[in-house]
C-alpha positions as CSV (number, residue, x, y, z in Angstrom):
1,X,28.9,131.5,79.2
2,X,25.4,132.0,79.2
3,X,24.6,129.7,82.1
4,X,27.7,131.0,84.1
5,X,25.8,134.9,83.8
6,X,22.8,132.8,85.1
7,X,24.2,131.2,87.7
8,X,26.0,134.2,89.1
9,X,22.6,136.4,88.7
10,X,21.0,133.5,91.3
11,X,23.9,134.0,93.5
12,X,23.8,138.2,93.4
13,X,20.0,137.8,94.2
14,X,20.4,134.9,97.2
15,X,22.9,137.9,98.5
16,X,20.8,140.5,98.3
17,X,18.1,139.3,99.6
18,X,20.0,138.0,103.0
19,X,21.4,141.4,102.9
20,X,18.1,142.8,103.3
21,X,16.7,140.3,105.5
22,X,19.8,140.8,107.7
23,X,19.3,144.6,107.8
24,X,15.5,144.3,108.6
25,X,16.4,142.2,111.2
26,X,19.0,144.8,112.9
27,X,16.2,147.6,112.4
28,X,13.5,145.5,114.5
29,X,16.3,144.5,117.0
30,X,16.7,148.2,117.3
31,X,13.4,149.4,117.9
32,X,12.6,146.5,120.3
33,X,14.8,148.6,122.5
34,X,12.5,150.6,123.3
35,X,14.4,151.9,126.8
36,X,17.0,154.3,127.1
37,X,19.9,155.0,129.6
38,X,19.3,158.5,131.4
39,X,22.0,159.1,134.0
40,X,24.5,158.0,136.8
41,X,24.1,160.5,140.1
42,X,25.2,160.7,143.4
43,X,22.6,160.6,146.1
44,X,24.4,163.4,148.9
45,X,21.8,162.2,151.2
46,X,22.6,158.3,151.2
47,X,25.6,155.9,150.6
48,X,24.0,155.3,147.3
49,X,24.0,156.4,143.7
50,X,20.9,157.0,141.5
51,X,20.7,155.2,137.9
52,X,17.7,156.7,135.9
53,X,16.5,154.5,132.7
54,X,13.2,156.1,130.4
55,X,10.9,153.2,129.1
56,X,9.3,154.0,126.2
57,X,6.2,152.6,124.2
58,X,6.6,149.7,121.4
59,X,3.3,148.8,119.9
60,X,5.3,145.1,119.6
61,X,5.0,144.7,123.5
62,X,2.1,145.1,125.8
63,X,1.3,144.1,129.6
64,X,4.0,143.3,132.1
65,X,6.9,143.7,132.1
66,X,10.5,143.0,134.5
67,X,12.9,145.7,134.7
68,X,16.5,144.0,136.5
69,X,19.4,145.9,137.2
70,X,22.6,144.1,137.6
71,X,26.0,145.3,138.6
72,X,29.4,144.5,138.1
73,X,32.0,146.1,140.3
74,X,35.7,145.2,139.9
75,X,34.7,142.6,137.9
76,X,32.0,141.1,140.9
77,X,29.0,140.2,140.0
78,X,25.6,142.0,142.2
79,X,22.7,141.0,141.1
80,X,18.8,141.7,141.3
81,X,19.7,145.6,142.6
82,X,16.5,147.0,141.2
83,X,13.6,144.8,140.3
84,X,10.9,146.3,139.4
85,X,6.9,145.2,137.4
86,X,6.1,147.6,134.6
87,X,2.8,147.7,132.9
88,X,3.2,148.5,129.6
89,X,-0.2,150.0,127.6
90,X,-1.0,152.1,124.9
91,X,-1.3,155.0,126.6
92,X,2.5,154.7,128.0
93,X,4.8,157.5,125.8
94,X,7.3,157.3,128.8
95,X,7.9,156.4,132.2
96,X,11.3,156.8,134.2
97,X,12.9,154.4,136.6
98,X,14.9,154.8,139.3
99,X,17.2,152.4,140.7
100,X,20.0,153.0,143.7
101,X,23.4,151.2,143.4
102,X,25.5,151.2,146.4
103,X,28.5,153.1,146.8
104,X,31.9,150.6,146.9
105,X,34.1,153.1,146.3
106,X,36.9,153.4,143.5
107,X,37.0,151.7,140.2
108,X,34.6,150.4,137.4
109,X,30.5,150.0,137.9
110,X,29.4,148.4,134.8
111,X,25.3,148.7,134.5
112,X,23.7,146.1,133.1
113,X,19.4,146.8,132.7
114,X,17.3,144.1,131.2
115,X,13.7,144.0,130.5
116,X,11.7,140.2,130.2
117,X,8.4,139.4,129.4
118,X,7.2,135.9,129.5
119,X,10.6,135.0,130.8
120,X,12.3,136.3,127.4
121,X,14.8,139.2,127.3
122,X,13.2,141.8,125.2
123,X,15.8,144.4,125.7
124,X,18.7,144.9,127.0
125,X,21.7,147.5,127.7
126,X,24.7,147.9,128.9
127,X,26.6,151.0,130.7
128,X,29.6,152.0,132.1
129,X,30.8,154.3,135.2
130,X,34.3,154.9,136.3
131,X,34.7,156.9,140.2
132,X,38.2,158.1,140.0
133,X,38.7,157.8,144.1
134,X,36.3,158.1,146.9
135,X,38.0,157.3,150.2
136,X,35.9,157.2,153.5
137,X,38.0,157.5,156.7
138,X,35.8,157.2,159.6
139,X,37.2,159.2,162.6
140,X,34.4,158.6,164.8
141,X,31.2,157.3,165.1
142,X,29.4,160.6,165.2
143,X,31.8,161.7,161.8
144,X,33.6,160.9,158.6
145,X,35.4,162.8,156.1
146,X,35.1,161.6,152.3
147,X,37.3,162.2,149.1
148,X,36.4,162.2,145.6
149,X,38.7,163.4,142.8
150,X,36.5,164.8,140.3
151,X,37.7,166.8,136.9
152,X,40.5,169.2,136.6
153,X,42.4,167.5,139.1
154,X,40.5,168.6,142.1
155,X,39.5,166.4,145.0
156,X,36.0,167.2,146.4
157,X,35.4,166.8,149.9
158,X,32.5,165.6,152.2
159,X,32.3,166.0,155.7
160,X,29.5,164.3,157.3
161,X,27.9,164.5,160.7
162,X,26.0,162.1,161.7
163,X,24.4,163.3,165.5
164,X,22.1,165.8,166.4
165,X,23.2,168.7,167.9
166,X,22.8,172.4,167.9
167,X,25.4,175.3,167.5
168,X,28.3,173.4,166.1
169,X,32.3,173.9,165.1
170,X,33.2,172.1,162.2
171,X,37.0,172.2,162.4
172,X,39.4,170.5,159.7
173,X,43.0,170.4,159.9
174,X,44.4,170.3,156.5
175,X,48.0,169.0,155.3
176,X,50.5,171.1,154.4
177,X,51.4,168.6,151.7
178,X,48.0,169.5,150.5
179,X,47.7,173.0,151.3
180,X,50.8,175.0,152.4
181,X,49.3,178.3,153.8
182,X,46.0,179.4,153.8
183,X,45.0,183.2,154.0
184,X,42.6,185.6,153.0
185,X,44.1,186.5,149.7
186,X,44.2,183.0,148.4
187,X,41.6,181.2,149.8
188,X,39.5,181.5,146.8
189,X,42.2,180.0,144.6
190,X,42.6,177.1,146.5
191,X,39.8,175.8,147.9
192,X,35.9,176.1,146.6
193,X,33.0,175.9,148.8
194,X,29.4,177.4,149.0
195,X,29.4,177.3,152.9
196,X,31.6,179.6,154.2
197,X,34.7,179.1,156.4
198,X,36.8,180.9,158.7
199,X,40.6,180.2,158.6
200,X,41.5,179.5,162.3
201,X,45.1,179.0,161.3
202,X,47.2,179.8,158.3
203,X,48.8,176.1,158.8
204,X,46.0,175.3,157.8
205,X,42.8,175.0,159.7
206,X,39.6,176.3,158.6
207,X,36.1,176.0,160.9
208,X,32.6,175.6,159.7
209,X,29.3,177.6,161.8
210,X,26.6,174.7,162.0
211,X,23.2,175.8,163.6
212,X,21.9,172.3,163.3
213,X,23.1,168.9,162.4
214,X,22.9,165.9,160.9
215,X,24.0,167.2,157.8
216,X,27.0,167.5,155.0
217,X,30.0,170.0,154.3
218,X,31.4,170.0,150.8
219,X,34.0,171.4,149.7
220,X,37.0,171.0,146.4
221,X,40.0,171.8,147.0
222,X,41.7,172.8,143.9
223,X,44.3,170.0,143.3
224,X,44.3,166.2,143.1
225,X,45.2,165.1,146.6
226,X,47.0,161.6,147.3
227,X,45.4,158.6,149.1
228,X,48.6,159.1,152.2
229,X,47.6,163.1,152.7
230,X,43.8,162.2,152.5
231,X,44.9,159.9,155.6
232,X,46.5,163.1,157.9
233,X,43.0,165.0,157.5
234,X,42.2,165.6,161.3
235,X,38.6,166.8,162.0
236,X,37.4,167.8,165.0
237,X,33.6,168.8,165.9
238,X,33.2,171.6,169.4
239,X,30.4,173.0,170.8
240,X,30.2,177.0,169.8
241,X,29.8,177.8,173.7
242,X,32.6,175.7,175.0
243,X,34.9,177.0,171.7
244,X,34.4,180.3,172.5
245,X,35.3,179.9,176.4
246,X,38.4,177.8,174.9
247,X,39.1,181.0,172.8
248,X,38.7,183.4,175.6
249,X,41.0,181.0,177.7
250,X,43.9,180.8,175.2
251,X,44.1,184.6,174.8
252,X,44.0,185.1,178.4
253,X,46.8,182.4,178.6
254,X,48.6,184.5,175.9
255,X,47.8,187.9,178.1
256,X,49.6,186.3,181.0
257,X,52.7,184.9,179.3
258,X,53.1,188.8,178.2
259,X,52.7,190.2,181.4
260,X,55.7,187.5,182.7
261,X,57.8,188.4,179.5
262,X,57.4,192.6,179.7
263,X,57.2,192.6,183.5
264,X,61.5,191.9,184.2
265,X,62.0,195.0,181.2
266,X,60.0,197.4,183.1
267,X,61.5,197.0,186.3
268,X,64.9,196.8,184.7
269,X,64.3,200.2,182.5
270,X,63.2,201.9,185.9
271,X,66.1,201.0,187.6
């Protein structure tokens, strides 16, 4: 009995001391790690995004170090996307690093950011990022309208134009699978948008003032829109001069089809 109590003593102690090493070992695993994930951003002025990483001093690790960002899309591999040479010193608390991932549209971008000195991983991490939809439809090659369905079930919108020019029209023709009729009193219901629009037609079509372009329109429009109404978006990009003479030209048009129409009345009434 005696030497079953000391054999089981042995055993307890053997445990606990793997227990401990065990634990120690997780604990300097964890503070090897000394780099943190910071955020996943869209770049409006590129067809990137911007991934943001903070390195952070560890007495354990000094001089160079090799900062790779590696991305899998769909379950592609892209590597080498941001390589970059840190130096790492005492007197680093915390530098941030910037890397720019492509844009490839709908589905999973997992993140994968490594850091190697002396050809050895010293720290590693691992991120996801899901994009619910971004559709591009290119309608020219001065313009593009793209889709995103963000939270809520809205669909934010992106118009781009890409030329220089001056004193610009900015006209969208919008489904009425997507938006039935458009007025004044709901506008601000259904669609969102720090530029503001004019509604051309109830039907809908709305027009954006540009003084000077290239440059973006967004907009959300206050539902989740399908991938076969995103297609019927029509946009359309006039001069202000020649849309105004095209304005002028329709009402007079209108002017003259009432004259024709009230003219045969009036000389039937007199007679």
């Amino acid at each position: 009995m005696k030497f079953n109590k000391f054999i089981n003593t042995i055993l307890f102690l053997l445990f606990f001391q793997i227990f401990l090493v065990n634990s120690t070992d997780i604990l300097t695993l964890k503070s090897d790690n000394f780099f943190n994930y910071l955020n996943f951003e869209e770049n409006t002025n590129s067809s990137n995004y911007i991934v943001s990483y903070e390195i952070l001093y560890n007495k354990n690790i000094e001089g160079n170090i090799d900062f790779n960002l590696e991305l899998i899309y769909n379950d592609n591999l892209k590597k080498n996307l941001c390589v970059q040479n840190l130096e790492i010193n005492n007197n680093l608390i915390f530098k941030k690093v910037n890397c720019n991932i492509p844009k490839l549209g709908s589905g999973n971008y997992l993140l994968k950011a490594i850091l190697i000195k002396d050809k050895k991983i010293v720290g590693a991490l691992e991120n996801s990022y899901t994009i619910n939809s971004i559709i591009v439809k290119e309608n020219n090659s001065n313009s593009q309208i793209s889709f995103e369905e963000i939270e809520g079930n809205k669909t934010r919108i992106t118009i781009e134009i890409l030329e220089e020019g001056k004193n610009l029209i900015v006209l969208t023709k919008i489904p009425k699978e997507v938006i039935e009729n458009l007025n004044e009193d709901n506008k601000n219901s259904l669609i969102e948008t720090q530029l503001d629009y004019e509604i051309i037609e109830s039907d809908p079509v709305i027009a954006w003032n540009i003084e000077n372009s290239p440059t973006k329109i967004n907009y959300t429009i206050n539902k989740k829109i399908e991938e076969k109404d995103m297609k019927n978006f029509k946009l359309e990009i006039k001069d202000t001069q020649n849309f105004q003479i095209f304005k002028y030209l329709i009402f007079f048009l209108i002017f003259i089809i009432l004259i024709l129409i009230i003219k045969p009345i009036i000389f039937k009434s007199k007679r």
